[in-house]
N, C-alpha and C positions, 0 to 999 in steps of 0.2 A: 635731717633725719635719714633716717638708712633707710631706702629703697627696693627691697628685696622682693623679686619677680610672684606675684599672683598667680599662678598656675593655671583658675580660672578666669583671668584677666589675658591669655593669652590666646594670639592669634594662631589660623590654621598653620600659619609658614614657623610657627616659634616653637610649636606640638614638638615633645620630645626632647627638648634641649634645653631645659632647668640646668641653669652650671651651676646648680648645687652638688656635680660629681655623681647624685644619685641615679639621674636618669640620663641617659646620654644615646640619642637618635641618631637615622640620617646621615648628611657624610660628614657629622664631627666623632664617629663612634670609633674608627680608627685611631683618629688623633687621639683619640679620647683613653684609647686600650694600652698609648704611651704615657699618658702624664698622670700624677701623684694627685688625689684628691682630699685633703685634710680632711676634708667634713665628710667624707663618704668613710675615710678608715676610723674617724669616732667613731660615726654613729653604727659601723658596722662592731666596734668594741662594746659600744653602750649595750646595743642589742644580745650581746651575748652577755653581757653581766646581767643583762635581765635573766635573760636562760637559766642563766647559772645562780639564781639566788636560791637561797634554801624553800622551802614551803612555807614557812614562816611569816615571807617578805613579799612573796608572792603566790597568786593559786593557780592550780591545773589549768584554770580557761584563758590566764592572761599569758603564763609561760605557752601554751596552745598557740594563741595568736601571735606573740613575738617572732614564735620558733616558724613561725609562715611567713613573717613577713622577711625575720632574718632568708630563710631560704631563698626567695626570688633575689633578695638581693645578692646572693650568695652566687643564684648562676649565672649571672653576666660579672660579678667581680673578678679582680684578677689574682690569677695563680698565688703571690704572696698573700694576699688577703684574702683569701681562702683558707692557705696555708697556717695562719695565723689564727681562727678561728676553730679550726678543727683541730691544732695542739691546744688550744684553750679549754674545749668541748672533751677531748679525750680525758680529761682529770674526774670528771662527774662521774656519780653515782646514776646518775639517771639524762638519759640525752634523749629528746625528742625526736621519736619514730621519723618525723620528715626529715630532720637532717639529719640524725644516721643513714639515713636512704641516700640522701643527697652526697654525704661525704666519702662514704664508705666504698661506692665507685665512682670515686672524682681519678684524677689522677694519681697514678702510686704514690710519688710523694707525699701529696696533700692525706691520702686515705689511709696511710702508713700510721697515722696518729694514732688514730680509730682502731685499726686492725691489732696493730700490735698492744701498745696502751690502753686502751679501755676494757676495761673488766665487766660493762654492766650490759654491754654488748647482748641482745638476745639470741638465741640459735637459730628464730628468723630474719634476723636481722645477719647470719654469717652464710645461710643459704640463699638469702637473695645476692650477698655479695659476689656467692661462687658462681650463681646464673647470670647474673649481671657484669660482673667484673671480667678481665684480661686473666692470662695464665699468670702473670707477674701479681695481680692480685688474691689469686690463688697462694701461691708460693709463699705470699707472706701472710698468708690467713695460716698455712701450716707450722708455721714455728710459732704462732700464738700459743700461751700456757691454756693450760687443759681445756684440750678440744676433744669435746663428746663422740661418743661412736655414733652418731647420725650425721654431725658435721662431718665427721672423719672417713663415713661411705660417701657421702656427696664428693669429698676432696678424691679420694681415689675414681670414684666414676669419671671425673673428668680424663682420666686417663694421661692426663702431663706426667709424664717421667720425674720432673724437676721438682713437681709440687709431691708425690708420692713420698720418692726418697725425702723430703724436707720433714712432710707427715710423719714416714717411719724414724729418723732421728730425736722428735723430739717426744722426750721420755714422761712430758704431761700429760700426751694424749692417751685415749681410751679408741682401741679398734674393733669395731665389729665382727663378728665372723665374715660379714661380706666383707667388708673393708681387709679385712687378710687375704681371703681368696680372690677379689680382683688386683691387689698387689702381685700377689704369687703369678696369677695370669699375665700381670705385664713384666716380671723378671724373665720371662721367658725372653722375651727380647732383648731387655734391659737388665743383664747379667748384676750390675754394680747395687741393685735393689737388692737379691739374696743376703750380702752379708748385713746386711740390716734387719732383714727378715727374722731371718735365724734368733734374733737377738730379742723379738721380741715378746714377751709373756701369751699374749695372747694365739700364739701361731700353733694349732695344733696338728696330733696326729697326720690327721687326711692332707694337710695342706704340707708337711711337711714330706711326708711318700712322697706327693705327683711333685713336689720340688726339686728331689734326689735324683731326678732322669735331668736337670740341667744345671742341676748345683756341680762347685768344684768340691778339688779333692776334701780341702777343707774342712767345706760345710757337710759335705756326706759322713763324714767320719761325726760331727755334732750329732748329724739327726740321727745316726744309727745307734750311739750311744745316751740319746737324750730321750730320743721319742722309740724306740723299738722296746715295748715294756713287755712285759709277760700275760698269760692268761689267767694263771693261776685261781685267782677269783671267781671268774667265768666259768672255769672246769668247775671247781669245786661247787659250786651252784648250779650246775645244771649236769650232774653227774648221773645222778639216775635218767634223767629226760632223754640219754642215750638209747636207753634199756627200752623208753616208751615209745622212742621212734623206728629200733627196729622190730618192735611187736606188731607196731602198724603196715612193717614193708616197707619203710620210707617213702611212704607216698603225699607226705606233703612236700613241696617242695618248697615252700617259706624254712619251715625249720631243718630241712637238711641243710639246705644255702648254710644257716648260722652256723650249726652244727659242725660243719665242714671247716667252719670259722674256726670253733674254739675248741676242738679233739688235740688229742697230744701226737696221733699219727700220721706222719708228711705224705711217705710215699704211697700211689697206689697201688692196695695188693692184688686186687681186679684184673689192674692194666698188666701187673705181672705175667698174670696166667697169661693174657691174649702178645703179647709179647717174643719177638723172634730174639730177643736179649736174656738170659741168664738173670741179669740184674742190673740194676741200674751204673753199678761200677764199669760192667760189662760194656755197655751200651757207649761209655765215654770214655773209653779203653779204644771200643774198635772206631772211635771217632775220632781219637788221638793219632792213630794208624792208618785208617785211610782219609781223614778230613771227614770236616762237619757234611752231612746231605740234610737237605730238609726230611727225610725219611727219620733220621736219626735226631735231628733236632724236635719232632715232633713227637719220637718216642721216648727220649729224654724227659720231656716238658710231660708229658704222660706219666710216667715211672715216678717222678717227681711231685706228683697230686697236684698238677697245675693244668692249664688249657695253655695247645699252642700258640695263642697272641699271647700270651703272660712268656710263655717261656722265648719267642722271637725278642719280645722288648725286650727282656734279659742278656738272652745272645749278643745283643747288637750295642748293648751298653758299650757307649766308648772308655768309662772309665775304670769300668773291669770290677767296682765295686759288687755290682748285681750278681757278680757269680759265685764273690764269696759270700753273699748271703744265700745263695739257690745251697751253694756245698755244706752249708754250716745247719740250714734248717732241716737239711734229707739229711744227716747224717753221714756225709761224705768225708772221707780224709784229706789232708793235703796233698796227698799224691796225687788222688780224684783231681784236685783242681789245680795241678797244674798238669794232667793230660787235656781237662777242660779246656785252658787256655792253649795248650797246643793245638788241641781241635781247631779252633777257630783262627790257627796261626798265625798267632800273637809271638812277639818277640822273648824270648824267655834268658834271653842272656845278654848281656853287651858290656864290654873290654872282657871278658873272662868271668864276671859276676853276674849276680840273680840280676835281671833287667828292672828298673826304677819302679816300672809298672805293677811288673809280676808283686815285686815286692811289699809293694804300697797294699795289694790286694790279699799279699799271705799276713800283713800286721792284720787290716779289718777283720781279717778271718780268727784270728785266734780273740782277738777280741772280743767277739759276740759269743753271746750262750745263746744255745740251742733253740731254746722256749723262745728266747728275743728273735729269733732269727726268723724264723714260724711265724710271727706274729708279721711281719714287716713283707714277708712272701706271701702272705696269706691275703693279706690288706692287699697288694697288687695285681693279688690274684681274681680277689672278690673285684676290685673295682677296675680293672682293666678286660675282662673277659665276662665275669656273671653281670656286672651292672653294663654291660656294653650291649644295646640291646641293636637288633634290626634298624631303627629309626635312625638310631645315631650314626651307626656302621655306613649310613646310607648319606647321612647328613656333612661324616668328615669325608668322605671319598667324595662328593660332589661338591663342597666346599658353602657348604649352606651352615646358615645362620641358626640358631636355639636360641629357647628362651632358656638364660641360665637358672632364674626363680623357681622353673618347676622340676629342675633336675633334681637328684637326690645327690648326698656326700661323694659315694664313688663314681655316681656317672658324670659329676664334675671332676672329677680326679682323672678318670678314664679319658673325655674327652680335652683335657688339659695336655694327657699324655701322648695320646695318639698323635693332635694336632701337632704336636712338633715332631713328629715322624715324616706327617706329609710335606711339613715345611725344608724340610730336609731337598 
């Protein structure tokens, strides 16, 4: 008769060392992590055909039990047999919570089954994998077909560049508002993230503005023709509440902010009167002539209904786009903007022709209509200056930290914007 070892018939010195393959102690457990166990990879098959039997065949308490015991055996197995267990597991409808836990940050290969494959996967069962897991299991949690806007803010907070862009590529997933604007925030860096950006449905207005201070030529030319839309609606809606704000004196200062938003008139006529400039033509006529001063860049950005940090960010745009929107929304000509750009003496010619730059800046110019142009100045205006409060002012010059959740739309825009000024 076959003699097969009693488990409780064993001695202290034999504890742990059943060469049934299942338990392997002490110092056979190396040798042991080399050699091929027949009866350890049955019975680790058998136990998942348990798993995997319909309800039918078996019930929640016994599939329960199995699914624990397969696991412990699961974590001392080896890599193949793992491997082999979790392509098995990944075809189910339904996989028990422990060994989703268990597999799902095993090694990427082995968890590769799970992540990519399995469809019955929970959303906490893909948030414990992003806290749990490697950036590599990240990465390939991102190309998973349709990944929720909860999973898809968690993939972006981690901040991996690699798992981001994979996120933005794939056209199953659903992105949060946050999950757009912490993207946008790390293109900042990671320039090759924009043309993805751009691309996808969910990316609005605001996130497309504070984009355009680091987008290329490209993309600036998409957002200014995708996203710079009209007010028309707005006017039309709130056209009398002009009449009732200046009855009051404009003394709230909630609805003038708006108000200043959605009016159809850019320049101020205020600043005009206070003004050692004729007009604003005037003002970037004599800046063409003797160069830009901050004296004149600040009355510019005045003349212009804007505050001089809106109108500096503009100035200093490297890509020259910002100015034909500043000329296009005041109602400036092309002549205006190309004294502009000589103010700031910029190249205006090269072998004999209009210079590449100039040029690139007089097409976006003719491009935009007026009302779009307004709107797109307005928006940089309101969130670069009026949402720019003391606190913040205080927080990017010292290089201190915010909590982003309590910011509003423009004061993330504004502090998006600034921050790469100082990075500079």
């Amino acid at each position: 008769m076959s003699t097969s070892p009693d488990p409780e018939a064993l001695g202290p010195e034999d504890e742990m060392s059943v060469d049934d393959g299942l338990i392997v102690g002490g110092a056979h457990a190396d040798k042991a992590a080399e050699q091929v166990f027949p009866a350890r990879q049955t019975l680790l098959k058998r136990l998942a055909d348990v798993v995997c039997l319909p309800e039918t065949r078996v019930n929640a308490f016994e599939r329960a039990v199995t699914a624990d015991l397969l696991v412990e055996m699961l974590r001392e197995a080896q890599k193949g047999e793992r491997l082999r267990v979790a392509r098995r597991l990944s075809k189910l409808s339904e996989v028990p919570h422990t060994l989703v836990r268990l597999l799902i940050t095993d090694e990427p290969e082995v968890a590769r089954f799970l992540i990519e494959d399995c469809d019955s996967l929970a959303e906490t069962d893909l948030l414990y994998c992003i806290r749990r897991g490697t950036p590599t299991h990240c990465r390939l949690l991102a190309t998973r077909k349709y990944i929720g806007p909860v999973v898809a803010e968690a993939l972006t907070d981690t901040g991996d560049i690699a798992t981001v862009e994979q996120l933005l590529k794939n056209r199953t997933s659903t992105l949060s508002q946050g999950a757009i604007e912490a993207a946008v925030s790390l293109s900042q860096d990671a320039p090759r993230l924009v043309p993805h950006l751009i691309r996808r449905l969910e990316l609005r207005p605001s996130s497309a503005y504070v984009m355009f201070w680091w987008a290329d030529a490209d993309v600036r030319r998409v957002i200014l023709s995708r996203f710079a839309v009209n007010r028309e609606v707005m006017q039309d809606s709130a056209g009398d509440v002009f009449a009732m704000a200046a009855k009051e004196g404009w003394s709230d200062p909630l609805a003038r902010k708006a108000l200043q938003f959605i009016e159809r008139r850019q320049r101020n006529r205020e600043a005009l009167k206070k003004s050692p400039f004729a007009s604003l033509e005037a003002a970037i006529a004599e800046a063409a002539r003797s160069g830009m001063t901050r004296h004149t860049a600040e009355e510019i950005s005045y003349l212009s209904g804007i505050k001089p940090s809106t109108g500096a960010k503009i100035l200093r745009d490297g890509g020259g786009e910002a100015l034909a929107v500043l000329c296009k929304a005041t109602g400036l000509k092309k002549a205006d903007l190309r004294n502009l750009w000589r103010a700031l003496r910029r190249p205006g010619q090269k072998d004999g022709e209009v210079h590449p730059d100039l040029e690139r800046v007089l097409v976006v110019y003719d491009t935009l209509a007026v009302d779009r142009a307004q709107t797109v100045l307005r928006y940089w205006n309101w969130s670069l200056s009026s949402a720019l409060t003391p606190m913040m002012i205080r927080a990017l010059s010292q290089g201190e930290s915010m909590e982003i959740d309590v910011l509003s739309v423009p004061q993330r825009a504004a502090m998006l914007a600034f921050a790469q000024d100082l990075k500079r």
